[in-house]
C-alpha positions in Angstrom: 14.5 22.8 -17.9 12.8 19.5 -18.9 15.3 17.7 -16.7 14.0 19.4 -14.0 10.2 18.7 -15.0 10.7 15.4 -15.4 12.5 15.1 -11.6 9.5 16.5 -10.3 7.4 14.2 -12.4 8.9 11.1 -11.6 7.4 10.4 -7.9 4.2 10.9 -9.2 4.5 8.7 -12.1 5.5 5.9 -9.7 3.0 6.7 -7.6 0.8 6.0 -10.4 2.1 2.9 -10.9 2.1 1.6 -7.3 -1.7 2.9 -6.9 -2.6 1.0 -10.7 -0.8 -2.6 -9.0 -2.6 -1.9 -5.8 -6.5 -0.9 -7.6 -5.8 -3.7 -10.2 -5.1 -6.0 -7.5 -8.3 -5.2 -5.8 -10.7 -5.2 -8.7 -9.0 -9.1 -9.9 -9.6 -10.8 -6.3 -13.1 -9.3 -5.6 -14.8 -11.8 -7.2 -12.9 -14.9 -5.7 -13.6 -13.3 -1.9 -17.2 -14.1 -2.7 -17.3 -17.0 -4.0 -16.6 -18.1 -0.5 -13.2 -20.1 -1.1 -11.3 -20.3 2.0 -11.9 -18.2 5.1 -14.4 -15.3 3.6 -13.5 -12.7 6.6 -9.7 -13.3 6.3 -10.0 -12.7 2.4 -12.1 -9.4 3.1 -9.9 -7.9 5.3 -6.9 -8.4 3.3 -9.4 -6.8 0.2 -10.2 -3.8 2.3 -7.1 -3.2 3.6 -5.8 -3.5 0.1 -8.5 -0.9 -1.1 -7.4 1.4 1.3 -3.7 1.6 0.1 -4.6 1.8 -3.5 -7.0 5.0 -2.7 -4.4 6.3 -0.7 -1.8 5.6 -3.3 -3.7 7.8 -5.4 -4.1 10.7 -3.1 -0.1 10.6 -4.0 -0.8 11.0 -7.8 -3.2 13.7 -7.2 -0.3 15.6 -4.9 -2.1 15.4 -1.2 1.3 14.2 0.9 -0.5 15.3 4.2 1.1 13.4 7.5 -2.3 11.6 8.2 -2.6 10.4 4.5 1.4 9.2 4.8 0.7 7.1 8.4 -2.5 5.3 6.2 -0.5 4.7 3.6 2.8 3.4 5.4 -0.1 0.9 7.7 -1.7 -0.2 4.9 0.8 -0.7 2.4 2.9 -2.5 5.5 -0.2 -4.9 5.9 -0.3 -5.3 2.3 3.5 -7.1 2.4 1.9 -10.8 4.2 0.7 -10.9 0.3 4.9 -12.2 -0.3 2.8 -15.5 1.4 1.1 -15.5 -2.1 1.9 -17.1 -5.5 0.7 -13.9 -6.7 2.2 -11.3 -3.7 5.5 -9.7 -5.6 3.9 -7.0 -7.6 1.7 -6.3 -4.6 4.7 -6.0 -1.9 6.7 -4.3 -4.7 4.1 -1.4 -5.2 3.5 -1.5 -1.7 7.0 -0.8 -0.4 7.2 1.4 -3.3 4.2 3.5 -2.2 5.2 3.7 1.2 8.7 5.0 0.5 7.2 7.9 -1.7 4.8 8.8 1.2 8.3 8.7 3.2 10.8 10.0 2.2 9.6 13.6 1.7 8.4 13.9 5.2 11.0 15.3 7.9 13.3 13.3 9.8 11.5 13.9 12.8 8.1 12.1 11.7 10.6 9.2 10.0 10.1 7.2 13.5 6.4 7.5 13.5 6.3 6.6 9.5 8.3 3.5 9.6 6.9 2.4 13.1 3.1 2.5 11.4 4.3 0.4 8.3 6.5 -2.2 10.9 2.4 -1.9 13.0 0.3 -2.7 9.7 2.7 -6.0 8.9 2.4 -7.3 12.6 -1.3 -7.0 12.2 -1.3 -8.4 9.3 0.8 -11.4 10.2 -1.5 -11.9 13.3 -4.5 -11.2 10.8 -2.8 -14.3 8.7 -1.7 -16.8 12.0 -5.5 -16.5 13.6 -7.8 -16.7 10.5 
């Protein structure tokens, strides 16, 4: 009985985890984006973008596993891996590829293509975001 409690508990609880790397994250760099070292825009996006997976991370805590909160979740947290470029990236991909799985692998096989296509979309974008800025 408790086995099966904790199974169910488990995605959740990395979920937690994942959307805790991805806030903390957030809240650490705000104040170097604007102090204005380095391209300010480039830093801003990467910021938002990075807000954006850690509030949709948390929709996964609170249980919403919608498709349209899955494809933000796969695109941002597929953005969120050009942070391996940083001295600081690991956690960040880690919790990233970690959220995006858990917004995956519920969903049916038949929206797997659109899922993993939206994450492989979000880290083109971001590598462009990163080449032009």
């Amino acid at each position: 009985m408790w086995r099966e409690k904790a199974r169910a508990a488990a995605p959740r609880f990395l979920a937690g985890i994942a959307a805790l790397v991805l806030t903390l994250t957030t809240f650490v760099y705000t104040p170097i984006a604007g102090q204005g070292t380095g391209p300010g825009l480039r830093i801003w996006l990467l910021l938002a973008v990075m807000a954006v997976s850690a509030v949709s991370s948390w929709m996964l805590v609170v249980g919403r596993r919608d498709l349209p909160i899955g494809l933000l979740i796969n695109f941002s947290c597929g953005f969120n891996l050009v942070w391996i470029f940083s001295a600081v990236g690991p956690p960040v991909v880690v919790a990233s590829v970690l959220a995006a799985g858990l917004a995956t692998i519920p969903a049916p096989r038949s929206l797997l293509p659109a899922l993993i296509g939206v994450a492989v979309a979000g880290l083109i974008l971001g590598l462009i975001v990163l080449r032009f800025s």
